[in-house]
N, C-alpha and C positions, 0 to 999 in steps of 0.2 A: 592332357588332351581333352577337359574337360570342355563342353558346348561343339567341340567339332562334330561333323557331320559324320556316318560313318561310313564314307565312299573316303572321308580326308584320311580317318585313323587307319583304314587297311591300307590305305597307300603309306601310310607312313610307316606302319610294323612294316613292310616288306623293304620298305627304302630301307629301314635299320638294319634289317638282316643283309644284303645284298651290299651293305659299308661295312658288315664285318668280315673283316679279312682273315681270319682265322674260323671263321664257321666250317664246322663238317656239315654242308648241305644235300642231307637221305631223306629230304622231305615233298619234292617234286617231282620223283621219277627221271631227273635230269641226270646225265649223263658226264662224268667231270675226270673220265679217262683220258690220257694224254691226246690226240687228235692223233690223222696220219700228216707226215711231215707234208706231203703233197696238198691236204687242204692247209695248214698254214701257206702255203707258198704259194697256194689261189686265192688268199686272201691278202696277202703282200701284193702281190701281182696286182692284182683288182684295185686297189688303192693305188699303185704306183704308177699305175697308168693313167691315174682317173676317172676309170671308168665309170664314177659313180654321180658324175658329171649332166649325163644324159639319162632319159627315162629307159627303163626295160622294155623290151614289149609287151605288148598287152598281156598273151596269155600265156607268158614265160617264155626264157630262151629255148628256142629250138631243139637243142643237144640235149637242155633237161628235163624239156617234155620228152623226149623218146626214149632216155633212160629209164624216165620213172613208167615207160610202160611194159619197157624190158621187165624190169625190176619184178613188175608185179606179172610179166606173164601172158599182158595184155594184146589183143590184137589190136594193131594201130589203124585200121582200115573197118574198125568198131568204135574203137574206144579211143576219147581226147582226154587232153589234160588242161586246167587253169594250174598256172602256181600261183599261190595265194602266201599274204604275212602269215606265216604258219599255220597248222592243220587246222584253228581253229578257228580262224576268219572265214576259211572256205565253209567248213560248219556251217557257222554263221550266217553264211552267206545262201546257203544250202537250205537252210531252213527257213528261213525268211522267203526265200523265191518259191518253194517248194508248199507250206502250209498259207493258210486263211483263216480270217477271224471261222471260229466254229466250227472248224479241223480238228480231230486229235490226234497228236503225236504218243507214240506208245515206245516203253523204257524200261531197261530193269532199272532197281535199287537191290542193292547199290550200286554205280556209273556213274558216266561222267554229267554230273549235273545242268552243263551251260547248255547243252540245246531243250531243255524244257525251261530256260530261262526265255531265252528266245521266242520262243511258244508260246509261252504266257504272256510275254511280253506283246504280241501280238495278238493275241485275242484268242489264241488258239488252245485248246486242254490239253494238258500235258496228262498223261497216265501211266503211272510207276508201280511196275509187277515186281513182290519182292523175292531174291533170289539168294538173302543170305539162309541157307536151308543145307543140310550136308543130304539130306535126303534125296534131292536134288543137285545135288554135285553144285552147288551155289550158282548155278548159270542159269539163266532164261529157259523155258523148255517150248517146245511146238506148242505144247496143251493149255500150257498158260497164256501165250500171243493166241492161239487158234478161240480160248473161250474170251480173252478180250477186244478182240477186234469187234465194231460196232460201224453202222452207216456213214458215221460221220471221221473214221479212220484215213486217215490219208499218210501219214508217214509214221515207220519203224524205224527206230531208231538200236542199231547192235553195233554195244562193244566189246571187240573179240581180237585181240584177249581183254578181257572185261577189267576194269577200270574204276576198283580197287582190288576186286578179289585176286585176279590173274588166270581166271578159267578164259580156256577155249572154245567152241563148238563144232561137234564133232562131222563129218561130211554127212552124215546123215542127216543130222539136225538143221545144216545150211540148205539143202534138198529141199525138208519142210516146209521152214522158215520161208524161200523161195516161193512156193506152193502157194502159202499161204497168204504171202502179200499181192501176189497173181490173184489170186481169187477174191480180193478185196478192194482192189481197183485201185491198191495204195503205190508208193514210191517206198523205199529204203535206203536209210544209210549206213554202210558198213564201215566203221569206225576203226583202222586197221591201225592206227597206232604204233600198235606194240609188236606188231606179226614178228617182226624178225629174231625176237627172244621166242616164238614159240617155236614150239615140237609140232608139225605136223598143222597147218594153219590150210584152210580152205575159203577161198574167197568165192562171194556172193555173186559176183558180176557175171561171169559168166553164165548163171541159171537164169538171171535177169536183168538181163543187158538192158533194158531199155526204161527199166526202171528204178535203177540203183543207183547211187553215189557213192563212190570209192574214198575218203580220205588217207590220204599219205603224211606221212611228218618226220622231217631231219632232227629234230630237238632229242629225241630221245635215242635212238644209234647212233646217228653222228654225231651225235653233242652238239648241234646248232638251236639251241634253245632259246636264246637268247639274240641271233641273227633274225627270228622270225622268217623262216622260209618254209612251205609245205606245199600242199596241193589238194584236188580234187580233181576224181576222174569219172567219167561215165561216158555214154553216148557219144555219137555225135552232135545226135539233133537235144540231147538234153545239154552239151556244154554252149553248143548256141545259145541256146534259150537262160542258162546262167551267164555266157558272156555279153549279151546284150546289157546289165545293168550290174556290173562290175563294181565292188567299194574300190578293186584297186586297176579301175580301170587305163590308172599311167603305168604297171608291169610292179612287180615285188623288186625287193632289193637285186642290184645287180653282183653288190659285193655277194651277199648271200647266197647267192645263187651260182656263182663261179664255185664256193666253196660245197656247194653241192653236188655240185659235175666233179669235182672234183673227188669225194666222198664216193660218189656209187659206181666213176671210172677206177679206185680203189676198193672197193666195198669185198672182192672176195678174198682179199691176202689180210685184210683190217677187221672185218666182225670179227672172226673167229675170236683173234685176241679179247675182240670187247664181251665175245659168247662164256667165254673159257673166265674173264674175273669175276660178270655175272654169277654164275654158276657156282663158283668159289664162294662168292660173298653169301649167296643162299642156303650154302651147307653147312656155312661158320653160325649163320642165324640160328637155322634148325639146330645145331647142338647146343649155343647160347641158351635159346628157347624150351630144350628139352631139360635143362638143366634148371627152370626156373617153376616151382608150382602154379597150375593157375595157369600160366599161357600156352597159348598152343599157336598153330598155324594153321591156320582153316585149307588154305589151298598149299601143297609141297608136295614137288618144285612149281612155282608160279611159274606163269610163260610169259609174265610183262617185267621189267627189270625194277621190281620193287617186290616185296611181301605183306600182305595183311597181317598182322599179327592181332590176334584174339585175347583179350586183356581180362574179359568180363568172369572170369575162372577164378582172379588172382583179387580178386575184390575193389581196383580202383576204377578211377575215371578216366581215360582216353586223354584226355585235356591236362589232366593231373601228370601222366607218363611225358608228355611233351615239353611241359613246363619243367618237370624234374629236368631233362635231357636238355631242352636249352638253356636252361641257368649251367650248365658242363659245355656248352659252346658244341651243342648237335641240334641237327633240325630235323625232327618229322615230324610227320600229320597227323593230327587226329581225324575219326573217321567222319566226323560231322559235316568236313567240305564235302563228302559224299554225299548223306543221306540223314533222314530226320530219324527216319523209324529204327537204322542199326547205329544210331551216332555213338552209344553206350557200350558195344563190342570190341572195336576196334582203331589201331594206328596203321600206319602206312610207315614203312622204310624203302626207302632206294639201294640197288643195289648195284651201279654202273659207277662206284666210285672206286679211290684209292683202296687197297687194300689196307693201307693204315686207318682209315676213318672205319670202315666195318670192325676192326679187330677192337678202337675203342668204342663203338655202340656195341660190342658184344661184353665186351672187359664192364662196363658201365649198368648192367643189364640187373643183375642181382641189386645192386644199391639201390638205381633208380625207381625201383618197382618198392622199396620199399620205404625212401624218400615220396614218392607219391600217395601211399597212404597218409601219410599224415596232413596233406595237400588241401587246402582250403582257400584260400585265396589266390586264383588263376590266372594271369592279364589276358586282355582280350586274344583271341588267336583266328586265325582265319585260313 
């Protein structure tokens, strides 16, 4: 792949990964439990009809905007919904409408990295408060948003459950946080992802309905990750003011979105099962984990359906553990898609797959770590 550019070479590592057909994939937080038979059967349906024939509506179908406001709780006579190509277009889409050249958007590190891509991309300062700290329970706290907010502040950015660690914030902290961007004359995005793996999850919106942006995403509970369907909620008068200039202004997938409705008119008989392997697979880590010098687990039990695991104890490189694991046909991440400053700490594992694929990245765990030591030449990873 030598002279290629490197937007060609990341697309082509993931096109490799994504043609092997025997990969155990614990490296995206992506969800690869069997579905319920009813979204299969909204997805046959949705093909068999055609339906994919004609455009969606603009800002999703009907039944799945009110689902998803059920879902989260939301009063519909407040709060709208766009569904967007998954959670992170609307992001996207959120942030770009939302900041200005010479805005700053405010972020832990470690998170999810692409909306300070955004930011920057736009002219805007991105600022990254770091939160791998156990002193701090590795989450964002009031005191650190509270002493970084400046003039030029106009959007927070919180993900909760936070996105590598797996920490939550606690109702009181959401309270603050609330407070705090009131008193700043900013906007927030509560980046809600993962809520449905957590214990005890508190949303933002309602402290500051008129200043928040909700994202929602099927990729990771429902296992539509790959369908690309999500959303964003807020307002009314803020969803006007995002639907006016739409990237998907001809409506998301219709196929994807049948299997969505289809997903959360199932969702209370179906999580559980997908709560209960989660779950499973994070107590086979922890004993893997405990059983190995050196690594630990910063956050147990995490609330997003993957674990950080803490490598930097055990004397390798992050990128070295990954390399080891996918030369054995397993995929996780190293923590650098995160962050510059902890890139050196940590991997990421998924934890919403087969129960066979956890059992071998546990069985693999000892070797691996010690096949990593010797690790010197890494191919590029992203």
């Amino acid at each position: 792949m030598d002279g290629l550019p490197l937007h060609e070479i990341r697309n082509r590592h993931f096109d490799a990964l994504s043609r092997d057909d025997g990969l155990l994939w614990l490296g995206q937080n992506t969800n690869h439990l069997p579905p319920h038979p009813a979204v299969v059967a909204a997805l046959h349906e949705a093909v068999d009809r055609a339906l994919f024939n004609a455009y969606a509506p603009p800002l999703g179908i009907e039944r799945l905007r009110e689902l998803i406001l059920q879902d989260l709780g939301l009063d519909p006579s407040v709060f709208g919904v766009i569904v967007t190509d998954g959670a992170v277009a609307g992001l996207s889409h959120a942030v770009r409408s939302l900041l200005r050249a010479g805005d700053q958007l405010i972020a832990a590190e470690p998170g999810w990295k692409w909306p300070l891509v955004y930011a920057r991309e736009i002219g805007a300062t991105a600022t990254e408060l770091p939160v791998y700290d156990p002193a701090q329970g590795y989450r964002l706290s009031p005191a650190q948003l509270r002493a970084a907010v400046t003039p030029a502040t106009r959007l927070v950015y919180l993900v909760d459950p936070n996105n590598p660690m797996g920490t939550i914030f606690t109702p009181r902290e959401i309270v603050e946080f609330a407070a705090i961007v009131h008193q700043a004359g900013a906007y927030a995005i509560h980046d809600c992802t993962y809520r449905h793996f957590a214990e005890g999850h508190t949303l933002l919106a309602p402290l500051l309905p008129r200043h928040t942006v909700t994202t929602y995403s099927f990729s990771k509970w429902l296992g539509l990750a790959g369908l690309r369907v999500g959303a964003i909620v807020a307002c009314h008068e803020l969803i006007g003011r995002l639907a006016a200039a739409a990237p998907n202004a001809l409506g998301s997938s219709v196929i994807a979105q049948h299997a969505a409705i289809a997903g959360l008119e199932h969702k209370a008989e179906w999580l559980p099962l997908v709560i209960a392997a989660d779950r499973a697979a994070k107590r086979a880590i922890a004993d893997a984990v405990a059983s190995v010098p050196g690594l630990a687990l910063p956050v147990s039990p995490s609330h997003g359906n993957f674990v950080a695991l803490d490598v930097a104890g055990a004397g390798i490189r992050p990128e070295a553990l990954v390399a080891a694991y996918r030369a054995k046909g397993v995929m996780i991440r190293q923590g650098s898609y995160h962050t510059a400053h902890f890139a050196d700490r940590f991997v990421k594992v998924s934890t919403t797959v087969p129960a066979p694929w956890i059992a071998r990245f546990c069985e693999l765990l000892p070797a691996m770590v010690e096949d990593a030591r010797g690790m010197n030449e890494i191919p590029p990873l992203f």
